[in-house]
C-alpha positions, -999 to 999 in steps of 0.1 A, spaced: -379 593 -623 -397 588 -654 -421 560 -633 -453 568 -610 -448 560 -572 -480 565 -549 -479 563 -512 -497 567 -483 -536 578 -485 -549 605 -513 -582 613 -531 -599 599 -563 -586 630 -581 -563 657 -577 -575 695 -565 -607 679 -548 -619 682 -515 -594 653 -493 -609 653 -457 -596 641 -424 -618 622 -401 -626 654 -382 -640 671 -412 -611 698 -422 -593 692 -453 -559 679 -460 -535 703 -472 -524 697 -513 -493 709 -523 -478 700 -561 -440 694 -560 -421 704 -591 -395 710 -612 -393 732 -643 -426 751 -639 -453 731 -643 -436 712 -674 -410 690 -653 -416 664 -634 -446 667 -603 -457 648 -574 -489 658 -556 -487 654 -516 -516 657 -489 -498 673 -452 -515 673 -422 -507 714 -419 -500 740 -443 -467 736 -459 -462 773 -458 -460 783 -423 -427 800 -416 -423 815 -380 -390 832 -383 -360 836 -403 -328 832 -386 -290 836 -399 -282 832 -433 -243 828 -445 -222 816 -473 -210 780 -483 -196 794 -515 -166 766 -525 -134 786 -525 -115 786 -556 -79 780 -557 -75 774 -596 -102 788 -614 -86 777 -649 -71 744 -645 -53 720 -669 -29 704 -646 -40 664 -641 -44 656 -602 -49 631 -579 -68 636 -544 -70 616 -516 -103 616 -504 -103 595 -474 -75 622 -459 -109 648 -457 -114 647 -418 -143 635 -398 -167 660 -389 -201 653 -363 -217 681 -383 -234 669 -418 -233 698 -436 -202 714 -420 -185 676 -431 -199 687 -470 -162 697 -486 -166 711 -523 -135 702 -545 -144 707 -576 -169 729 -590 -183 746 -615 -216 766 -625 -237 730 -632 -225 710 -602 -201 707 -572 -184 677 -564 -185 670 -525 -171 645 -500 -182 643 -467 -175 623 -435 -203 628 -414 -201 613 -380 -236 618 -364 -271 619 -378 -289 651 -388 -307 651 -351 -317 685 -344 -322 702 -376 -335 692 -414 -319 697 -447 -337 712 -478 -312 719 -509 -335 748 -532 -306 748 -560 -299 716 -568 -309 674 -572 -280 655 -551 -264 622 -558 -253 609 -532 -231 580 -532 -221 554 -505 -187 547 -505 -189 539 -463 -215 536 -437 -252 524 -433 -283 538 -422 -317 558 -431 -324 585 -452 -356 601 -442 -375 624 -463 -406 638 -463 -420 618 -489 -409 583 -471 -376 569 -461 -350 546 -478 -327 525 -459 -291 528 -475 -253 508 -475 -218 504 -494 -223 510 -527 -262 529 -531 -270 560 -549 -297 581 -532 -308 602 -557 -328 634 -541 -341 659 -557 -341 699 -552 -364 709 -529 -368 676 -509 -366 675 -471 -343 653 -455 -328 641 -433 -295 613 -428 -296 589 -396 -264 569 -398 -258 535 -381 -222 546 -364 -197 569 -367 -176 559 -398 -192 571 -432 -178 586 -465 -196 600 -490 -184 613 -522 -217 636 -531 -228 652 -568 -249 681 -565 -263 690 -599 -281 724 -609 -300 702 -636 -326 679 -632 -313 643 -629 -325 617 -652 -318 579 -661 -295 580 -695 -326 590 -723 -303 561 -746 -319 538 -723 -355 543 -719 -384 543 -749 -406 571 -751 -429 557 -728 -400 563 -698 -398 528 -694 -362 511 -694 -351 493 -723 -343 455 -725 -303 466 -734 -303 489 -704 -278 477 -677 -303 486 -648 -344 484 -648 -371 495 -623 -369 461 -603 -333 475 -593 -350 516 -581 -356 516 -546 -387 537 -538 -398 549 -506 -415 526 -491 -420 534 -457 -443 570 -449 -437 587 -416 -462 609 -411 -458 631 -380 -489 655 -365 -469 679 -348 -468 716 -343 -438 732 -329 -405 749 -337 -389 727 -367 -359 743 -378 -350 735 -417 -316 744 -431 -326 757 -467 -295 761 -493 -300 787 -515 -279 803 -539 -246 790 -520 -259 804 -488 -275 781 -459 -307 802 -450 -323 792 -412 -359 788 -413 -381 780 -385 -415 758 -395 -447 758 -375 -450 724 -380 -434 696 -385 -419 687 -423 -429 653 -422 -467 656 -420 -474 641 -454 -501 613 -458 -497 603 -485 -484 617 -525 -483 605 -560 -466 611 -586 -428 609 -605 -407 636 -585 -393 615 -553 -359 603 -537 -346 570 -548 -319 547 -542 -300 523 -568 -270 503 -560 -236 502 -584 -239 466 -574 -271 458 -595 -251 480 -626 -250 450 -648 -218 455 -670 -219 458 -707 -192 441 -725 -175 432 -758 -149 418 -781 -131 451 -779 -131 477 -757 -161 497 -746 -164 534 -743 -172 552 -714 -206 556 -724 -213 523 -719 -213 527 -682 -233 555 -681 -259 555 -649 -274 592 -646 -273 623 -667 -284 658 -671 -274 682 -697 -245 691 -687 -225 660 -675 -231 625 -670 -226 597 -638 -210 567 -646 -207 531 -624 -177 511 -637 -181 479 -619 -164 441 -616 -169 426 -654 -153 402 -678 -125 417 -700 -126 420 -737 -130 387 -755 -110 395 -788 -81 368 -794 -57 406 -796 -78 427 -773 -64 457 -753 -85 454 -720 -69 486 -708 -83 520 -719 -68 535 -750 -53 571 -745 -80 601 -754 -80 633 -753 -109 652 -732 -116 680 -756 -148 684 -745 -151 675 -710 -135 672 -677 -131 633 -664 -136 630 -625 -132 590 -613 -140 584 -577 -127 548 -567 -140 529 -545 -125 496 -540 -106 468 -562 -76 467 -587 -79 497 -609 -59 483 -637 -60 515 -659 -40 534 -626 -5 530 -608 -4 537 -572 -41 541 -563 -62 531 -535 -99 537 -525 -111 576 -518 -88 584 -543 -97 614 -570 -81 615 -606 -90 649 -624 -82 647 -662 -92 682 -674 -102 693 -712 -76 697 -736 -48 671 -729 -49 636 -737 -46 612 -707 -48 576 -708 -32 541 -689 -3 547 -670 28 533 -679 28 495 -673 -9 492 -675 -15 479 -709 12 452 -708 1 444 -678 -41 441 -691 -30 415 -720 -44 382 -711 -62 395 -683 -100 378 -684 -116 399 -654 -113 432 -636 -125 433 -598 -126 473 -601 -152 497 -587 -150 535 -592 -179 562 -602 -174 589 -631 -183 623 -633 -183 638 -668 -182 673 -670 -192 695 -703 -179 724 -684 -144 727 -668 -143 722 -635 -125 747 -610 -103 735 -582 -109 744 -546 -89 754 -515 -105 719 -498 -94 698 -531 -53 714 -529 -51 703 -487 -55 668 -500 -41 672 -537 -8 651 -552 6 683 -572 31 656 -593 3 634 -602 8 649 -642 42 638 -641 32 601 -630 27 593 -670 68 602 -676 90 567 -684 
């Protein structure tokens, strides 16, 4: 995030001597991205962070392809992915490509006897059902319907849900993660025109600090593999950090809406982006106020992109015959647009309930054996008259 965030207990300065009350030092460790040019938060652990007892098995979690080159429009019915206790094992890639997979997931238990550390990439993960805890081991964030938790590479973690039914439609991105550049200065801070500011980021607030030795096993993705490693000590010894590289949480329902006479590109509902695609929040706001407005999208042609829309709940106006957990892919290099009935039916209309998040590819997206078990294979044809 481009804002400081200090927690916990640290030192005057950074790469001095940070004691304990014993007399034996705390144990810095810088946490980075890109080198030492991205962005770094310093952290102060009871233990070394480096003490590995034993690797155990490694193996795959490669998505499998079914379409590798794909221009065929589809719809997928998320919520028809099944349970799973398991949270990683309930991680189902659909779509994928070499800058991000595209993941739901219905975990049914908490991350209990292991921890989670993703090497490759930041995650996004959105709320569509469930409540609970994410704890990390630079603080925890408590999380609901409707919350982004963004976490970066390389952050331990850990999920602790409230009951059994959750749903999570997941974004893991091989780029660094950012608030949309179009809204901050070059200070970092948000702009006035911005539909979100920092009152609306959720930092950690809460530190658990734990001084434990032992056998802490940490699930480390790498490369598309899971890779068991055993810690000496527990991950969650930190003290206290500072710094701009942390997990945060943001809800679509503080996405303040921005509106107009006529209608608004996509753009404007930008949340997140990298390099290489963008996040979107399209959320319940007043319809276009021209006396002749179309409040229904115009037709466009993705030339350059692939258009993922998860919904989540409401009347997607644009859409016939879609409900909540539902997927629409609309590849690169055909036009897609309203259904049929859609605009007629948008004339008048002053208000749209709808809530759905975007994914904006640069790259196309391949389709994968998990995305065809739940895929409507006529959904192209659903534009015919």
């Amino acid at each position: 995030m481009p804002f400081y965030h200090k927690l916990g207990n640290i030192p005057p300065k950074r790469h001095t001597q940070f004691r304990k009350e014993d007399g034996s030092l705390y144990y810095e460790q810088l946490f980075g991205t890109i080198g030492f040019d991205g962005m770094s938060t310093n952290s102060y652990h009871e233990f070394r962070p480096t003490m590995v007892k034993e690797i155990r098995k490694q193996y795959s979690v490669a998505p499998k392809v079914a379409k590798a080159n794909n221009i065929q429009s589809y719809r997928f019915r998320g919520f028809q992915v099944p349970p799973e206790n398991d949270y990683l094992e309930s991680r189902k890639v659909v779509l994928t490509n070499s800058d991000c997979n595209i993941i739901l997931s219905a975990p049914k238990q908490s991350t209990k006897d292991y921890f989670y550390k993703n090497t490759d990439a930041d995650e996004v993960i959105f709320v569509h059902k469930g409540t609970g805890k994410l704890r990390t081991m630079y603080g925890n964030l408590d999380f609901k319907y409707g919350d982004y938790l963004v976490i970066p590479r390389g952050m331990i973690y850990k999920l602790d849900f409230d009951d059994e039914n959750n749903r999570l439609f997941i974004v893991e991105s091989y780029r660094p993660v950012y608030t949309p550049k179009r809204y901050r200065n070059w200070f970092g801070q948000l702009l006035e025109h911005s539909p979100f500011c920092e009152r609306d980021i959720r930092r950690p607030e809460e530190l658990e600090t734990y001084n434990e030795k032992g056998d802490f096993l940490i699930k480390v993705k790498k490369q598309d593999e899971i890779i068991e490693m055993v810690y000496a000590s527990h991950p969650f010894d930190v003290v206290g950090y500072d710094g701009y590289n942390y997990p945060y949480a943001f809800s679509i329902h503080d996405f303040e809406p921005i509106t107009g006479r006529i209608h608004q590109p996509p753009p404007v509902h930008q949340t997140f982006e990298t390099d290489a695609f963008v996040i979107c929040s399209f959320v319940p706001r007043l319809y276009d106020y021209h006396p002749q407005a179309i409040p229904a999208p115009y037709n466009h042609s993705n030339i350059d992109s692939d258009e993922v829309l998860y919904y989540v709940d409401g009347d997607f106006m644009s859409r016939n015959d879609i409900d909540a957990g539902h997927i629409s892919l609309h590849p690169a290099g055909i036009p897609h647009g309203p259904h049929p009935g859609a605009t007629e039916r948008s004339i008048g209309e002053t208000v749209t309930e709808e809530l759905a998040v975007m994914v904006d590819t640069f790259k196309p997206l391949k389709v994968t054996e998990e995305a065809m078990k739940i895929a409507d294979e006529d959904y192209y044809k659903s534009w015919l008259e």
